[in-house]
C-alpha positions as CSV (number, residue, x, y, z in Angstrom):
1,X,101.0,192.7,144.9
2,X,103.1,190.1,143.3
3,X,105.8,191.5,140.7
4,X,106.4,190.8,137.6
5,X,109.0,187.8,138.0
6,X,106.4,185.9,140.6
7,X,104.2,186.0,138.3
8,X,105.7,184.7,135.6
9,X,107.2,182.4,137.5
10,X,103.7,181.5,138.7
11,X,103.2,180.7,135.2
12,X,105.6,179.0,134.8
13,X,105.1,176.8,137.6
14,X,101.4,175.8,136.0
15,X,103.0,175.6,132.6
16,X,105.2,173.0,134.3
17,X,102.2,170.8,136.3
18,X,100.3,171.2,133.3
19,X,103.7,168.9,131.3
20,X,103.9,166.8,133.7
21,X,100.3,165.5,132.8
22,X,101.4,165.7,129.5
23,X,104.0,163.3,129.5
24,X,102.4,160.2,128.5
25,X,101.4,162.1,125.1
26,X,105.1,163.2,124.6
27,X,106.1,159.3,125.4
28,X,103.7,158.0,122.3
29,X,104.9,160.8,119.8
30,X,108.9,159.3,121.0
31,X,107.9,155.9,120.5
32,X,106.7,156.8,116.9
33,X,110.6,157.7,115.7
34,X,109.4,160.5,114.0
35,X,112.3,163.2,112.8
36,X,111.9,165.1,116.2
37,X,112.0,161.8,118.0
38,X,114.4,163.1,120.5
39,X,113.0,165.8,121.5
40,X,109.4,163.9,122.5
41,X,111.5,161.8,124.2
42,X,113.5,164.6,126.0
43,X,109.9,166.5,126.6
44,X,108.6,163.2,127.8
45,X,110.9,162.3,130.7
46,X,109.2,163.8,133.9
47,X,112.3,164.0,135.7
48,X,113.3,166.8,133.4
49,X,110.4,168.9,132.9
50,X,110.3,171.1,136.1
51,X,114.3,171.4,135.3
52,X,113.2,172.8,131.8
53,X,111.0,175.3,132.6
54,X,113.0,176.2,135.8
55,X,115.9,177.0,133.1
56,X,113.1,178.9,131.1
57,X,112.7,181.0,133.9
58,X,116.4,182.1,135.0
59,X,116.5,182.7,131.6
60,X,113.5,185.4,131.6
61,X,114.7,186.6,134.8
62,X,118.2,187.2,133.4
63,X,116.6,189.5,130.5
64,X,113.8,191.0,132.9
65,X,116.2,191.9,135.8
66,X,120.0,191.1,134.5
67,X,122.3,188.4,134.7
68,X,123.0,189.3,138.2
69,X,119.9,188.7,140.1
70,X,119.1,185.4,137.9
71,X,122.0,184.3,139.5
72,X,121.9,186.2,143.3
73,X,117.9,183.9,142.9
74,X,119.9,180.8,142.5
75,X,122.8,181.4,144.8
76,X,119.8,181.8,147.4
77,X,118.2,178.6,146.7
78,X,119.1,175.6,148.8
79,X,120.1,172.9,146.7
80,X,121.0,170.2,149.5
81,X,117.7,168.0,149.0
82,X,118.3,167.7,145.9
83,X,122.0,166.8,146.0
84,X,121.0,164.0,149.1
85,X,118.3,162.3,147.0
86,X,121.2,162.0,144.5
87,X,123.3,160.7,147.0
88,X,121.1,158.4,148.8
89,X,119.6,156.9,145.5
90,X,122.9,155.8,144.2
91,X,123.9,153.8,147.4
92,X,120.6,152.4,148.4
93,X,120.3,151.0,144.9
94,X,123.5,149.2,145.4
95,X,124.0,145.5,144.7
96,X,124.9,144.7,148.4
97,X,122.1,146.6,150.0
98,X,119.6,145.3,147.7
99,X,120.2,141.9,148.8
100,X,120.3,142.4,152.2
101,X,117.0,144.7,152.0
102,X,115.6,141.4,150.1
103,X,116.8,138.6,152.7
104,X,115.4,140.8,155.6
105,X,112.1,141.2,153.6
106,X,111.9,137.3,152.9
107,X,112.7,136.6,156.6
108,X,110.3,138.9,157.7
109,X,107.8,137.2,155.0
110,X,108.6,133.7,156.7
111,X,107.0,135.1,160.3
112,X,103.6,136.1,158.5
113,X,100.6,133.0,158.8
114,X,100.4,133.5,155.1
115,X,101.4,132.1,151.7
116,X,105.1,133.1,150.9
117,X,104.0,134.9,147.2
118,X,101.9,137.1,149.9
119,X,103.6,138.0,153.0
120,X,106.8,139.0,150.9
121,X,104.9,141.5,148.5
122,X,102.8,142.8,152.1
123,X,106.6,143.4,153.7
124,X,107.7,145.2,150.8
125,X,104.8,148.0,150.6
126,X,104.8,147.0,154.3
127,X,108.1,147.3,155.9
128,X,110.4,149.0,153.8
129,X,108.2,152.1,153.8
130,X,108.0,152.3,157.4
131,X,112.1,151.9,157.6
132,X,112.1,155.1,155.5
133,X,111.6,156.7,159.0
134,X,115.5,155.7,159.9
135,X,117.1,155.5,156.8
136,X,115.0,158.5,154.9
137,X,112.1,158.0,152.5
138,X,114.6,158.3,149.5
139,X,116.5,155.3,150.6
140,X,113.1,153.6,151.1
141,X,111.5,154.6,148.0
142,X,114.4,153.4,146.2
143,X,114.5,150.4,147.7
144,X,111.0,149.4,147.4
145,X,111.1,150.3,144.3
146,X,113.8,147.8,142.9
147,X,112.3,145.1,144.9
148,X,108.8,145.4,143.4
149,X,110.7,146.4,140.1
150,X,112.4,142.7,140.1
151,X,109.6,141.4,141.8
152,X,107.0,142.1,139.8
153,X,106.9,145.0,137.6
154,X,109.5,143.4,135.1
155,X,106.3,140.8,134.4
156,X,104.4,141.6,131.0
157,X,101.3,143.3,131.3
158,X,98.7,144.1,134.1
159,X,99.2,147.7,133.7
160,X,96.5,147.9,136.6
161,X,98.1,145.9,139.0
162,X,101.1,148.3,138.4
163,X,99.5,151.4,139.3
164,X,97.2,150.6,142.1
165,X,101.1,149.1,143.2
166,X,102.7,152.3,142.6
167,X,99.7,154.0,144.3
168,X,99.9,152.6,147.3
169,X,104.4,152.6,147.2
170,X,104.0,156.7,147.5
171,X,101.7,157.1,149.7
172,X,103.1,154.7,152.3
173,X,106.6,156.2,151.8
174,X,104.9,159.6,152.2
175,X,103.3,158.6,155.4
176,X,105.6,155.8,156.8
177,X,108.7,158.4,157.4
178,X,107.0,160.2,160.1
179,X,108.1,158.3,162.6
180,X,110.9,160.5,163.2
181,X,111.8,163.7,162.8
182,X,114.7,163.8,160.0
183,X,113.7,161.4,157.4
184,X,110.6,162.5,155.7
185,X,110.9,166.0,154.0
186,X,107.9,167.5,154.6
187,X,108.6,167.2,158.7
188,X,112.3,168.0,158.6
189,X,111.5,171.4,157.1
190,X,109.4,172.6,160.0
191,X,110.5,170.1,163.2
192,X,112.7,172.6,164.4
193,X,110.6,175.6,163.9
194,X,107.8,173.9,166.0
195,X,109.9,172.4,168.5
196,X,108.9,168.6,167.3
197,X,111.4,165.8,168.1
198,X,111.1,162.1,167.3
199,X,109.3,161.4,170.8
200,X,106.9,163.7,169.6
201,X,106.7,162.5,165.9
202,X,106.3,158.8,167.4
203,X,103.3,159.8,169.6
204,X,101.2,161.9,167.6
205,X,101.9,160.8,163.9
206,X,103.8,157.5,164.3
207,X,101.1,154.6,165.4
208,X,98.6,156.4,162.7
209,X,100.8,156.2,160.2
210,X,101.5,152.8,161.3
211,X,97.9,151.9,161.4
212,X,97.6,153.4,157.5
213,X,101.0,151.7,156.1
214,X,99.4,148.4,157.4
215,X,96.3,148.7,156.2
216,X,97.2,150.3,152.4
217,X,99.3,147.3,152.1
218,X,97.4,144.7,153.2
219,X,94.1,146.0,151.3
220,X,96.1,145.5,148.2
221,X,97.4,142.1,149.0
222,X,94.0,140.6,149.4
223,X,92.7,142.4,146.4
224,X,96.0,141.3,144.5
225,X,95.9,138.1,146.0
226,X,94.8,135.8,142.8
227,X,97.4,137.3,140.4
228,X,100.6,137.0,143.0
229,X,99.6,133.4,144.1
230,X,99.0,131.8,140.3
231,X,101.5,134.2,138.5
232,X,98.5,135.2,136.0
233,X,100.6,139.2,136.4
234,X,101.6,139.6,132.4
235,X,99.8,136.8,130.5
236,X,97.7,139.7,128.8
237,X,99.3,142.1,126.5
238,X,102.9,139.7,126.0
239,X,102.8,142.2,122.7
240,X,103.8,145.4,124.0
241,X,107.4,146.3,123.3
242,X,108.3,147.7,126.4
243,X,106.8,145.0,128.4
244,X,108.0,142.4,126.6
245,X,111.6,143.7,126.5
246,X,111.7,143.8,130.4
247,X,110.8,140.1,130.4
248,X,113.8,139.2,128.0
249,X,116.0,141.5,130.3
250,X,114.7,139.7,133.2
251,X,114.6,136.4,131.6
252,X,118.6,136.8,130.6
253,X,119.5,138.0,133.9
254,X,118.5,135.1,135.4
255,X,120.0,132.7,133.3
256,X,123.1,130.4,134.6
257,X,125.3,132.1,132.7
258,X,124.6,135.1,134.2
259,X,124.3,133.9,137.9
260,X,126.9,135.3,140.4
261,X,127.6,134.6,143.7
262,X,126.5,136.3,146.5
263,X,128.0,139.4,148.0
264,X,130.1,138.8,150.8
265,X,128.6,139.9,154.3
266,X,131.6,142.4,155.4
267,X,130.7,143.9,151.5
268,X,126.9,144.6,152.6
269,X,128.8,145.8,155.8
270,X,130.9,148.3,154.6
271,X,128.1,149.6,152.2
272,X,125.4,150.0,155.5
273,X,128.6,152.1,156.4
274,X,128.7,154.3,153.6
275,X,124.5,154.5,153.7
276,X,124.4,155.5,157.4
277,X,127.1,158.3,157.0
278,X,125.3,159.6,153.9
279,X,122.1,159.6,156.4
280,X,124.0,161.0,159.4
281,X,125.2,164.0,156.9
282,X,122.0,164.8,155.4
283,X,122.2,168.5,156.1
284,X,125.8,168.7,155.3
285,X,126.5,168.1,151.2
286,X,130.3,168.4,151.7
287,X,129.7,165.5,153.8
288,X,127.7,163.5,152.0
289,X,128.5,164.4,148.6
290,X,132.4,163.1,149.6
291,X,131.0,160.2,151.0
292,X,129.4,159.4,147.5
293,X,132.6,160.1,145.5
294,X,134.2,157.5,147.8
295,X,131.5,155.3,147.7
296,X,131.7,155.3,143.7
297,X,135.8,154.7,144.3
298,X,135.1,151.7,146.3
299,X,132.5,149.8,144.0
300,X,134.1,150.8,141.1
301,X,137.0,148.5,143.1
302,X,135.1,145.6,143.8
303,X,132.9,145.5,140.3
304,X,131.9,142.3,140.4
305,X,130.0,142.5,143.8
306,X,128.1,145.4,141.6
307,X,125.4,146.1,139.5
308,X,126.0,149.3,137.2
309,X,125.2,152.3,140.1
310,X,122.3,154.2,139.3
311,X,123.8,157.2,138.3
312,X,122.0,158.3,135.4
313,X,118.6,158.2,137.3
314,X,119.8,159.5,140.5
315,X,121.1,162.6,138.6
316,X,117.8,163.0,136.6
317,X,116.0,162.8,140.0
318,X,118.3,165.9,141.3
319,X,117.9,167.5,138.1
320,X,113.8,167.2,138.3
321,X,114.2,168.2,142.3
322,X,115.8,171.2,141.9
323,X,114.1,172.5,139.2
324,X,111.4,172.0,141.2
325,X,113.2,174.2,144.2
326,X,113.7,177.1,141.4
327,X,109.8,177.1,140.4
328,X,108.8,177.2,143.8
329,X,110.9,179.4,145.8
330,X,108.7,182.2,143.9
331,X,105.1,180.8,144.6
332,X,105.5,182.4,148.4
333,X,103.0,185.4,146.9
334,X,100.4,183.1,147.1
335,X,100.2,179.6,148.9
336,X,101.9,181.5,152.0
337,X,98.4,183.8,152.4
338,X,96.0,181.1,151.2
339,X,97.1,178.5,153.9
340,X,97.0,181.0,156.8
341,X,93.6,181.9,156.0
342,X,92.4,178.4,156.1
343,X,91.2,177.0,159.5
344,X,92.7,173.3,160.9
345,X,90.0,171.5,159.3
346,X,90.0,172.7,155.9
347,X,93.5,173.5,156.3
348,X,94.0,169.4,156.8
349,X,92.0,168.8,153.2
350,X,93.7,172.0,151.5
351,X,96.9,170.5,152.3
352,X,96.3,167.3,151.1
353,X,94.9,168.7,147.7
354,X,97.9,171.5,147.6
355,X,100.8,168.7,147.8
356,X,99.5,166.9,144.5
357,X,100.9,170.7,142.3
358,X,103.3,171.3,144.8
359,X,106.4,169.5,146.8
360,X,105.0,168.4,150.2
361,X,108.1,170.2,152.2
362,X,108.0,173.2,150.2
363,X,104.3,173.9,151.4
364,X,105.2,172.6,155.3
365,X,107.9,175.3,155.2
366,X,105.8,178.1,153.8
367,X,103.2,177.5,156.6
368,X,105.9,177.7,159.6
369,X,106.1,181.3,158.6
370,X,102.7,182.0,159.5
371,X,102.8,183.7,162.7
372,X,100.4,183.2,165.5
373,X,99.4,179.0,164.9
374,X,97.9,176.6,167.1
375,X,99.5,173.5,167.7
376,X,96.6,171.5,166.2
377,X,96.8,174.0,163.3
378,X,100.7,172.6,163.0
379,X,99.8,168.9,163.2
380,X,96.3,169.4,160.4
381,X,99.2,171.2,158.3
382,X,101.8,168.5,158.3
383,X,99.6,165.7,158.7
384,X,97.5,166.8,155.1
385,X,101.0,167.3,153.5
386,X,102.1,164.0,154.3
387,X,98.9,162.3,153.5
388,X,98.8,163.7,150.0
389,X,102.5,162.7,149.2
390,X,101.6,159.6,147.1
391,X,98.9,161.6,144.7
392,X,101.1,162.9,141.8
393,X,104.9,162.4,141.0
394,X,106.2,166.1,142.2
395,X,104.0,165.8,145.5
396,X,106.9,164.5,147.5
397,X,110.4,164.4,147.1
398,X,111.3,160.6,146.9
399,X,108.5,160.1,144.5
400,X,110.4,161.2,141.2
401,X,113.0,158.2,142.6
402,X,110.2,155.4,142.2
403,X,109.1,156.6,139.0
404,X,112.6,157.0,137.1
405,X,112.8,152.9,138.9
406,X,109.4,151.8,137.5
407,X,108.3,154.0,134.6
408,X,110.2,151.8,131.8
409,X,107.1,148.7,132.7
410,X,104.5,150.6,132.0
411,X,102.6,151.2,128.5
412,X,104.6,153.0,126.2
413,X,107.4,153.5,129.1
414,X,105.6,156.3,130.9
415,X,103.5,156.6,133.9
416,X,99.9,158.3,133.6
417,X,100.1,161.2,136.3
418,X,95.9,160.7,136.1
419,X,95.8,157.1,136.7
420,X,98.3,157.6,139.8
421,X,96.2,160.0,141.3
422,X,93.0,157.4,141.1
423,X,95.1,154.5,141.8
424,X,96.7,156.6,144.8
425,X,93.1,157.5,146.3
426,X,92.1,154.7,148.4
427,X,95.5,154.5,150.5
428,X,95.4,158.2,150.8
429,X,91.6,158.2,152.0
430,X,92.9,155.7,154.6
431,X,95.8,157.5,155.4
432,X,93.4,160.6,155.8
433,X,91.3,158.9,158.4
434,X,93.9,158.1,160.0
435,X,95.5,161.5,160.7
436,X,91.8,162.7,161.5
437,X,91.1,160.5,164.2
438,X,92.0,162.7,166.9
439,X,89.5,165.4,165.9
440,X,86.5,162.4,165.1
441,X,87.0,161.0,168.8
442,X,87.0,164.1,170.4
């Protein structure tokens, strides 16, 4: 039987999913500038809410069971994915790698039989997802998401474009970093414990999710294909505030004046340096976290190669991540038995459905402690984790990344958690048949 903590923390955790589908309501009370203005706007960023209520509980825990133990609970947590999202975010969101991201993307776009306006939008839900297998989904979420940010998303309008965009963006980062063994979350917790490497990871996950990443993107290219070719994106709704603000933003920044010159190649160089050693120490926050300070030191230097570092977001990213590591460090009491009583099958479906209330790695982890699996009981429990990574903002650890990026070009500056999940449907379906292959041929 659970004790009392678990299950108020089990509460808690609800309480929490149960916000996050709230936000939008919080975002239109902000936008009113009421007298408690700032505190709908504070209750309406997602990337604090799970940080909230994870405060709310160390806080009943201190007065249930003493200031001691709130503190021995959080001493035990591990903290470092939250720390390397941080990390990762700020350099991958650099000036210098940006470009470089963008004239690999637009060569890659010049190789496709297709018109330019097409092949570069398929290459960035394309290929950038897929490259999150070497440089980790939260360098390729990030990534992708700035690109489609200055892209597209900055354009007035076509709030359903946007989604069925933002859709597909998570669940091919979900899926795309499976390719190896270190770079997507959900398979780094348990790769070890399994005995997977990246041979293995390349042979049994990597062509599907190849297959999927493909296919998600270029289903919504050819549906897409009439607003990207004629630039019809953001002729409707040129009223909205937030929408309309982006477009001056973007509009200013692309003026003469504001022009600069582009960053030197031994720049990008030396920040690829500084975003392969934050990769290479992933595990390790000494390393990576003095890496980052150094990084900071050396762009603050060379400013005007620069855009202002994403520190802000990055930090409200950590901030969201490890509340979301406090909540669910206690909801052992109950996934752990409900997903060893499932068979492969069901397992595959339950896992998919579990990741939308609950961080994809945290549920891979908590089924590597069942004792007494099958292999294919391992690969139906990674594979539905990973497949439904792109359903709901807290489903998978990069995700909270694209959405502090994008949210500001949507209506009333807030993502709908419910209109992600449908928007978010289709890819995963495909990315479901996918996975499930191996059992439909045999």
């Amino acid at each position: 039987m659970p004790g009392i903590i678990e299950l108020v923390a089990t509460i808690l955790f609800a309480v929490a999913i149960i916000h996050t589908f709230s936000v939008p309501v919080f975002a239109r009370l902000a936008n009113r500038n009421g007298p408690h203005a700032g505190l709908w706007h504070l209750l309406g960023e997602v990337e604090a809410v799970f940080g909230v209520w994870a405060f709310v509980l160390i806080v009943i825990m201190a007065l249930l069971a003493g200031t001691h133990d709130a503190v021995a609970y959080l001493d035990s947590r591990n903290f470092t994915e939250p720390a390397f999202v941080f990390a990762i975010m700020v350099v991958a969101a650099s000036r210098p790698i940006l470009e470089l991201v963008n004239m690999t993307v637009r060569g890659a776009a010049r190789l496709l039989p297709m018109r330019r306006e097409l092949s570069t939008f398929f290459v960035t839900l394309a290929l950038v997802p897929l490259a999150g297998s070497f440089i980790t989904e939260p360098a390729a979420m990030t990534l992708a998401a700035l690109l489609l940010r200055d892209g597209y998303f900055y354009r007035q309008g076509q709030a359903g474009f946007k989604y069925l965009t933002l859709g597909v963006l998570f669940v091919n980062i979900s899926i795309g970093g499976v390719l190896t063994a270190y770079a997507a979350p959900p398979v780094l917790m348990v790769a070890s414990t399994f005995g997977w490497d990246t041979a293995y990871m390349a042979s049994h996950f990597g062509w599907r999710a190849i297959a999927a990443v493909l296919i998600n993107a270029a289903l919504l290219t050819f549906v897409c294909r009439q607003f990207l070719v004629d630039g019809s994106i953001g002729r409707e709704n040129a009223n909205d505030p937030v929408t309309a603000t982006a477009e001056k933003a973007k509009d200013a920044d692309a003026s003469p004046a504001k022009r600069r010159t582009p960053v030197p190649f031994v720049v990008m160089a030396i920040h690829v340096m500084f975003l392969a050693g934050i990769v290479l120490g992933a595990h390790h926050p000494t390393v990576f976290l003095g890496l980052l300070l150094l990084f900071i030191g050396y762009a603050h230097a060379y400013a005007r190669h620069q855009n202002p570092l994403l520190i802000k977001e990055g930090l409200l990213v950590g901030f969201f991540l490890a509340g979301l590591v406090v909540l669910g460090g206690l909801q052992k009491w109950w996934l752990q038995d409900l997903l060893g009583s499932l068979s492969p099958t069901v397992l595959f479906w339950g896992a998919t459905a579990l990741t939308a209330i609950t961080d994809n790695a945290a549920l891979t982890y908590l089924g590597s402690l069942v004792e007494g699996t099958s292999e294919h009981w391992r690969y139906m429990l990674v594979a539905g984790a990973v497949t439904g990574g792109g359903l709901t903002v807290i489903a998978n650890a990069p995700n909270p990344a694209g959405f502090s990026i994008l949210k500001g070009y949507f209506p009333d500056g807030a993502i709908s958690p419910l209109k992600l999940i449908l928007s978010a449907l289709v890819p995963t379906l495909v990315a479901a048949i996918m996975f499930l292959l191996p059992d439909i041929f045999a």
